[in-house]
C-alpha positions as a Markdown table, in Angstrom:
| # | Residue | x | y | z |
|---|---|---|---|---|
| 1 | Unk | -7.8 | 9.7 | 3.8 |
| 2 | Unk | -6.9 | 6.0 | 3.6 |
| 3 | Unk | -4.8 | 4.9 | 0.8 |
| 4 | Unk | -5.0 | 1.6 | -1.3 |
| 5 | Unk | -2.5 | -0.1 | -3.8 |
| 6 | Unk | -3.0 | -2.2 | -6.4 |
| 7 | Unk | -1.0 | -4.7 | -7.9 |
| 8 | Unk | -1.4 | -6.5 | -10.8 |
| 9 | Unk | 1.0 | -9.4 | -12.0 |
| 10 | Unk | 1.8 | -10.9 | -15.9 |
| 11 | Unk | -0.4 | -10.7 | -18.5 |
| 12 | Unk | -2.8 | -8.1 | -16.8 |
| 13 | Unk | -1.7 | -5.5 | -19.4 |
| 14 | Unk | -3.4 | -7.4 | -21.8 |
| 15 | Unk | -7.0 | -7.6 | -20.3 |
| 16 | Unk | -9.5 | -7.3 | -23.2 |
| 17 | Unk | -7.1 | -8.7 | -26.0 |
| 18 | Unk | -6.5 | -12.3 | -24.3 |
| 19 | Unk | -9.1 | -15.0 | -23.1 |
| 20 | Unk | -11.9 | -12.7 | -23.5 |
| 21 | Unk | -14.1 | -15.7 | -22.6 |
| 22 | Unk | -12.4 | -16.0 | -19.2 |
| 23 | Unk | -11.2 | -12.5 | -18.7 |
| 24 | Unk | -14.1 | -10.7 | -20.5 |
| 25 | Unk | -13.3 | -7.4 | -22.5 |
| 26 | Unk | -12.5 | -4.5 | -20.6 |
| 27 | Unk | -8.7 | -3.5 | -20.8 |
| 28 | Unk | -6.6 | -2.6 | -17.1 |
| 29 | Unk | -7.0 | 0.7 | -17.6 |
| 30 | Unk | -10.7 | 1.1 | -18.1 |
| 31 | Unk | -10.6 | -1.6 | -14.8 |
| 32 | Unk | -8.9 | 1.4 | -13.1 |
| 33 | Unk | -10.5 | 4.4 | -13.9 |
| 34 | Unk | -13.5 | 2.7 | -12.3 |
| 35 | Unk | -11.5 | 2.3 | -9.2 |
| 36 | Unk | -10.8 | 5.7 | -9.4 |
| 37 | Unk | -14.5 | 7.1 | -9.1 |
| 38 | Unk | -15.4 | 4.3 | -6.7 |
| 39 | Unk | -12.3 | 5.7 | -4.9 |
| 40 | Unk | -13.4 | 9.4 | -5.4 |
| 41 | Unk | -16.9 | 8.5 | -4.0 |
| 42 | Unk | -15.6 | 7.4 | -0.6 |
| 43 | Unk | -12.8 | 9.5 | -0.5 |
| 44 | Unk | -9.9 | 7.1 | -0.5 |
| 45 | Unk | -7.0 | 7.3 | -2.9 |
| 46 | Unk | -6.0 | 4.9 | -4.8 |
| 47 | Unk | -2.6 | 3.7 | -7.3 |
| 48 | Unk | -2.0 | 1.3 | -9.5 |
| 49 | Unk | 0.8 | -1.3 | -10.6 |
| 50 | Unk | 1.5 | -3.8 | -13.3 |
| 51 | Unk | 4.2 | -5.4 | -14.3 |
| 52 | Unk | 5.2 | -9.1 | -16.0 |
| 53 | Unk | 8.6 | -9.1 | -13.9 |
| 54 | Unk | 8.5 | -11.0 | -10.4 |
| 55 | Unk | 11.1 | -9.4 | -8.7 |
| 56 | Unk | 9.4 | -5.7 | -10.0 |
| 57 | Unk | 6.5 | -7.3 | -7.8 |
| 58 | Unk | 8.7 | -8.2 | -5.1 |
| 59 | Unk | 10.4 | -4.4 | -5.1 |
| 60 | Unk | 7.1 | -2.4 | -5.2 |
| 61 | Unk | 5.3 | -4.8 | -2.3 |
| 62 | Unk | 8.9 | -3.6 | -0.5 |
| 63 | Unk | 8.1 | -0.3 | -1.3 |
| 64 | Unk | 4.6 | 0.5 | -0.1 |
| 65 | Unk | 5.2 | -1.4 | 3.0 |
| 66 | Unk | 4.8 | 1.9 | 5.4 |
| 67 | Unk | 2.8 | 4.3 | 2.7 |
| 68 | Unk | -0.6 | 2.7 | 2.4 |
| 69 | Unk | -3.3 | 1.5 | 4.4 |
| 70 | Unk | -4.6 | -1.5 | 2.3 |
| 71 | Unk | -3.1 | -4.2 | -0.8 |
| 72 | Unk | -5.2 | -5.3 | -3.5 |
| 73 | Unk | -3.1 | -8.0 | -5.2 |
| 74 | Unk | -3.7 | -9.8 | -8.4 |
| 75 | Unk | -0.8 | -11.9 | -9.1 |
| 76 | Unk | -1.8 | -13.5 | -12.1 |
| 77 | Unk | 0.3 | -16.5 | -12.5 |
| 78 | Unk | 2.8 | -15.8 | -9.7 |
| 79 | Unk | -0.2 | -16.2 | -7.5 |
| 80 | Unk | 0.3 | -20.3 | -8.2 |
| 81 | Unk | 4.6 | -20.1 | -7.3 |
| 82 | Unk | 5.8 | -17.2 | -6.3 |
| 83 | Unk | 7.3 | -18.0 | -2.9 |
| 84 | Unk | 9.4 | -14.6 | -3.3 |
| 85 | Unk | 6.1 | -12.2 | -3.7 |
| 86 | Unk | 5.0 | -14.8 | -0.5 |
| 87 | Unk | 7.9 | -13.3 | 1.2 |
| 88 | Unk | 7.2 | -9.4 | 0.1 |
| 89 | Unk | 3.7 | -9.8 | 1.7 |
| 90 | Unk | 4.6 | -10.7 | 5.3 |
| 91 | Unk | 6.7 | -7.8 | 5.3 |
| 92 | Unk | 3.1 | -5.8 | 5.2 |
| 93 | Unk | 1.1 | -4.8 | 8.4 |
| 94 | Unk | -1.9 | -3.7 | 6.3 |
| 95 | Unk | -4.9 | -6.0 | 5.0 |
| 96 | Unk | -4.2 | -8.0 | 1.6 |
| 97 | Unk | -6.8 | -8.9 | -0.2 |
| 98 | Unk | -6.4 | -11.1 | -2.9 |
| 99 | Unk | -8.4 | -11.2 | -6.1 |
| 100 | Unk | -9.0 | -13.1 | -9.5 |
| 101 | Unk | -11.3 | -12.1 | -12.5 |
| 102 | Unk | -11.8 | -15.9 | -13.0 |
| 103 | Unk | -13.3 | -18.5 | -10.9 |
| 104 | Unk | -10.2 | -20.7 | -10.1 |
| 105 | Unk | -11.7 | -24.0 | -9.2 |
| 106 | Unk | -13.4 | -24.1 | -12.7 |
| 107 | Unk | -10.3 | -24.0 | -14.5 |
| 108 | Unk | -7.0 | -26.0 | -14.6 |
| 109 | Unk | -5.9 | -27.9 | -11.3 |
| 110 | Unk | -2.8 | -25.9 | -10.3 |
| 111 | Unk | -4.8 | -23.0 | -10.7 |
| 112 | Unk | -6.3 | -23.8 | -7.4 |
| 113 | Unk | -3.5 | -23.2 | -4.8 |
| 114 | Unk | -2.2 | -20.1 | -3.9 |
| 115 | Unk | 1.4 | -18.5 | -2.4 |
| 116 | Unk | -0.7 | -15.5 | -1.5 |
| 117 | Unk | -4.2 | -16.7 | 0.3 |
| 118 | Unk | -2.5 | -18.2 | 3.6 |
| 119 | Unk | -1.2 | -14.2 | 3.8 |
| 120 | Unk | -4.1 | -12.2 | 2.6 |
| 121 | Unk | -7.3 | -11.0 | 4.6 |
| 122 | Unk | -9.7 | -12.6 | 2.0 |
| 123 | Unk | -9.8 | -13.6 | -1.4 |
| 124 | Unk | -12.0 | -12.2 | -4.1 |
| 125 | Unk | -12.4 | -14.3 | -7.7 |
| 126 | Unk | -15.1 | -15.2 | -10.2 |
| 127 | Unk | -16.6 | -12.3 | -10.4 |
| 128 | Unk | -15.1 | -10.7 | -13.4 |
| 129 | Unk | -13.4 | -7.5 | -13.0 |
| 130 | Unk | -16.4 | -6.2 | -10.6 |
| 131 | Unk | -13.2 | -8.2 | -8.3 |
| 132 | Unk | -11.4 | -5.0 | -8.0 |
| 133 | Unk | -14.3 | -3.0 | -6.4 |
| 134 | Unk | -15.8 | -5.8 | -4.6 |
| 135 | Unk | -12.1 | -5.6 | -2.8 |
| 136 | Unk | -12.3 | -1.9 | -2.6 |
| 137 | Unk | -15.5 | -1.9 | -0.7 |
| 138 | Unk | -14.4 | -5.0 | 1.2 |
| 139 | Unk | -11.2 | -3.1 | 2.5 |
| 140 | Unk | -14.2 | 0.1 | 3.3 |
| 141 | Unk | -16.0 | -2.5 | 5.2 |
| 142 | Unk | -13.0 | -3.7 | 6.9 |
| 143 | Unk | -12.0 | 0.3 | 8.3 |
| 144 | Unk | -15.5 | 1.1 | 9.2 |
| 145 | Unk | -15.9 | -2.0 | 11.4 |
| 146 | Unk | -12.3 | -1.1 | 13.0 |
| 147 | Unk | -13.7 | 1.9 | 14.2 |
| 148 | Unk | -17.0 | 0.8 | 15.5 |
């Protein structure tokens, strides 16, 4: 069974309170259980991580380093300077794929570079919080072709 983590930076907790209009309304956890039954469908397992603290970040991408098979990362605003979480990620020998709920090149300039696209697989964002599955079948995708 391949295993996926997902990590999701500052201010994620608060999906469905804040910047509706940007972020839309459905909360981290209802994001999640989604995951899970997409997850269940294909037979995958799947965790979950949150946290507003950088070096947290830094200490879970650490950790998983040998346990999973695939990263989903959304690092919120570290995504835009986080050289440290940059780091974490080449520590990882497992495809990183990087997502946004919001389109990035439609909102503010400094939004539009990333510490974590020159490290990840491919890069999900504009798509609402459909990202997360979109990057859950895209890792799918990714295994079946490996073993074609």
């Amino acid at each position: 069974m391949k295993s996926i983590f997902v990590i999701n930076g500052p201010n994620l907790n608060m999906l469905g309170k804040r910047e509706t209009n940007i972020y839309g309304n459905k909360t981290l956890k209802q994001i999640e259980s989604e995951c899970i039954k997409q997850c269940e469908k294909i037979n995958f397992s799947i965790n979950f991580f949150q946290s507003n603290s950088e070096s947290e970040i830094v200490e879970k991408i650490q950790s998983i380093a040998t346990h999973f098979d695939g990263l989903i990362i959304n690092a919120a605003a570290f995504t835009h300077t986080s050289i440290s979480i940059h780091d974490s990620l080449k520590l990882l020998n497992i495809p990183v794929i990087e997502i946004h709920i919001s389109n990035l090149h439609k909102r503010e300039e400094f939004r539009r570079h990333s510490m974590i696209s020159p490290l990840a697989n491919g890069v999900i964002f504009g798509f609402g919080p459909n990202v997360y599955n979109i990057a859950i079948y895209a890792l799918q995708i990714g295994w079946e072709n490996e073993n074609q």
